[in-house]
C-alpha positions in Angstrom: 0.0 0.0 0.0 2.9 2.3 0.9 4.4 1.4 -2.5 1.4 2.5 -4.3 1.1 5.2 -2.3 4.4 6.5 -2.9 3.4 5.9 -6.7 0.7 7.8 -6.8 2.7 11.2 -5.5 5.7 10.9 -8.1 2.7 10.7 -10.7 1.6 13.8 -9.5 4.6 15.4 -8.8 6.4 14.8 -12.1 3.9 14.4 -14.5 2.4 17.8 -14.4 6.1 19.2 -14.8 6.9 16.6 -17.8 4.1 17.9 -19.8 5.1 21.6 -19.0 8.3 21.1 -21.0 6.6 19.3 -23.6 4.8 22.2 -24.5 6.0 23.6 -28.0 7.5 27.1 -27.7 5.4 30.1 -28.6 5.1 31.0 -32.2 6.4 34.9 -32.8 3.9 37.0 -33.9 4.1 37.9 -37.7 2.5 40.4 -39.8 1.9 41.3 -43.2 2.4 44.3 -44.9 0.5 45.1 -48.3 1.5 47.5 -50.6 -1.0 49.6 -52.9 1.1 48.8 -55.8 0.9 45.2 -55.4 3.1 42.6 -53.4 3.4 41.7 -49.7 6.2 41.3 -46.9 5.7 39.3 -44.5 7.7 40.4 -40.9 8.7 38.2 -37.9 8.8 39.4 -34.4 11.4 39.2 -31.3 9.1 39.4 -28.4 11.7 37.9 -26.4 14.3 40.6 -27.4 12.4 43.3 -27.6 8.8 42.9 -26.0 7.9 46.7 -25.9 8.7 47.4 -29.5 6.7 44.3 -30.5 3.8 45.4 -28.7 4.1 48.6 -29.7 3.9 48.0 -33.5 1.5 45.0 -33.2 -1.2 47.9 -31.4 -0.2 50.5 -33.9 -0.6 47.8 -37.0 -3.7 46.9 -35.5 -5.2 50.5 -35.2 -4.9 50.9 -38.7 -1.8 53.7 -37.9 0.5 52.5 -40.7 -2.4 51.7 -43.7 -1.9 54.0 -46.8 1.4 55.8 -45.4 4.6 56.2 -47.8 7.6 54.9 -47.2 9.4 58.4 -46.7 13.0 56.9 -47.1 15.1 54.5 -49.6 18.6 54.2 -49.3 20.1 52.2 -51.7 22.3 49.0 -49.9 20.9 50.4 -46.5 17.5 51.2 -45.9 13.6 51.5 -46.2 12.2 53.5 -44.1 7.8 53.7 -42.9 6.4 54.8 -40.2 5.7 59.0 -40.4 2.0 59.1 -40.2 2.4 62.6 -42.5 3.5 60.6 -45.0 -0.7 60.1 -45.7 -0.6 63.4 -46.8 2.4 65.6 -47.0 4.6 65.6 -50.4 7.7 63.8 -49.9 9.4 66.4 -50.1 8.1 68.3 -47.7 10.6 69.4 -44.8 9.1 67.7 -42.0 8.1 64.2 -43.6 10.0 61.7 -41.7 9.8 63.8 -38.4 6.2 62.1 -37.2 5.0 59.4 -35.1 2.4 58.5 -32.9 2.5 61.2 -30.0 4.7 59.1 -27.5 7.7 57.5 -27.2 9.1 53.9 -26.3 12.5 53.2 -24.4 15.2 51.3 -26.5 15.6 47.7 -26.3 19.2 47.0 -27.3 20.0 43.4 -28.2 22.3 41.1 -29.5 20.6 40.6 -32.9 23.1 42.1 -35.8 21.6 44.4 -38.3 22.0 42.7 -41.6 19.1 42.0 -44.6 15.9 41.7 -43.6 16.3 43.0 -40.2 13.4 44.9 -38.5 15.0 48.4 -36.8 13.4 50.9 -35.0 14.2 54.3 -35.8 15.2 57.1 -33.4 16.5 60.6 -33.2 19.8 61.2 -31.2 17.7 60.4 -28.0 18.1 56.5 -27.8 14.7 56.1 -26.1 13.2 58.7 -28.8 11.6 55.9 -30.6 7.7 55.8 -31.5 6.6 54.2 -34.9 8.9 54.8 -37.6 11.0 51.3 -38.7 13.1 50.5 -41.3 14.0 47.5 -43.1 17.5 46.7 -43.7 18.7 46.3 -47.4 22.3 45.4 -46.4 24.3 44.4 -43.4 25.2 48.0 -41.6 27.1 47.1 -38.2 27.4 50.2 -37.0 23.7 49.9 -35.5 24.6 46.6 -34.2 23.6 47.8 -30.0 22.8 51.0 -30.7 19.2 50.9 -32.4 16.3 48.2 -31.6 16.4 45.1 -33.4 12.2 43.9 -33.2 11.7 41.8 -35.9 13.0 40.5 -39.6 11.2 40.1 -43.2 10.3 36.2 -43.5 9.2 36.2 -46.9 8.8 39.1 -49.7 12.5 40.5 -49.5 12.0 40.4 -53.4 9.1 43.4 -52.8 11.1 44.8 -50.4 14.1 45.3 -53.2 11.7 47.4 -55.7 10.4 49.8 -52.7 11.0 53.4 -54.0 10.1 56.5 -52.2 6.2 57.2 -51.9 5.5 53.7 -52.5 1.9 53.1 -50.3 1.1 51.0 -47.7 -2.2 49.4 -48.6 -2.3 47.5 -45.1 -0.8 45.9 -42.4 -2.3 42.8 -40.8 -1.1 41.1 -37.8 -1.5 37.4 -37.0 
């Protein structure tokens, strides 16, 4: 009776904590981003690296903030930039496009990941926790931001759409999973 007794608690005991580590790990969040012009990117999110800037864009994507802005900035081997909610209306060549963003702003989340193709970045000013909605998209491997900018996320599929992005390209939507 002991025996079974003594059975009957290690069933309890371990079980429960067996099946806890038999859970699969949580998928990352992903959205998609649809571009008037035809052609979608689909991103990939670090929630364990950078929880507050995940959130942050997941809310914004979800309020509809980014739908039918411009990307405001293409730099060749380096960057495309989205995010200034002027960019709706303002011409791109206005002097204050790429100055926007959402009316608050977010503290930086430096990581580890490197910033290479594909590689979600939040942009700033000089302020490192001046951050808000603006993000770019690397087109090239730039170390230089490796630690000094927020890593969030990567592109998972449409890198191809992301090549052929030209300054006041819209953004038809962006849907998060």
């Amino acid at each position: 009776m002991n025996r079974l007794l003594a059975l009957a608690v290690i069933v309890l005991v371990v079980a429960p904590a067996a099946l806890a580590q038999e859970k699969p790990p949580a998928k990352a969040p992903t959205a998609a981003i649809t571009l008037e012009k035809g052609g979608q990117i689909t991103l990939e999110f670090f929630p364990a690296d950078a929880p507050k800037h995940v959130e942050n864009f997941i809310k914004l994507a979800r309020a509809g903030f980014y739908d039918g802005q411009r990307f405001h900035r293409v730099e060749p081997g380096f960057v495309v930039q989205l995010g200034d909610p002027q960019s709706k209306t303002l011409a791109m060549d206005h002097p204050a496009m790429g100055t926007g963003g959402p009316g608050y702003t977010i503290k930086a989340e430096f990581n580890n990941r490197k910033f290479e193709r594909g590689l979600l970045g939040m942009a700033r000013k000089s302020d490192p926790d001046s951050a808000g909605s603006q993000f770019y998209i690397m087109l090239g491997p730039a170390s230089h931001l490796n630690g000094q900018y927020t890593a969030f996320g990567r592109v998972v599929s449409g890198m191809d759409v992301v090549d052929t992005i030209k300054v006041g390209d819209r953004v038809k939507s962006v849907k998060v999973d």
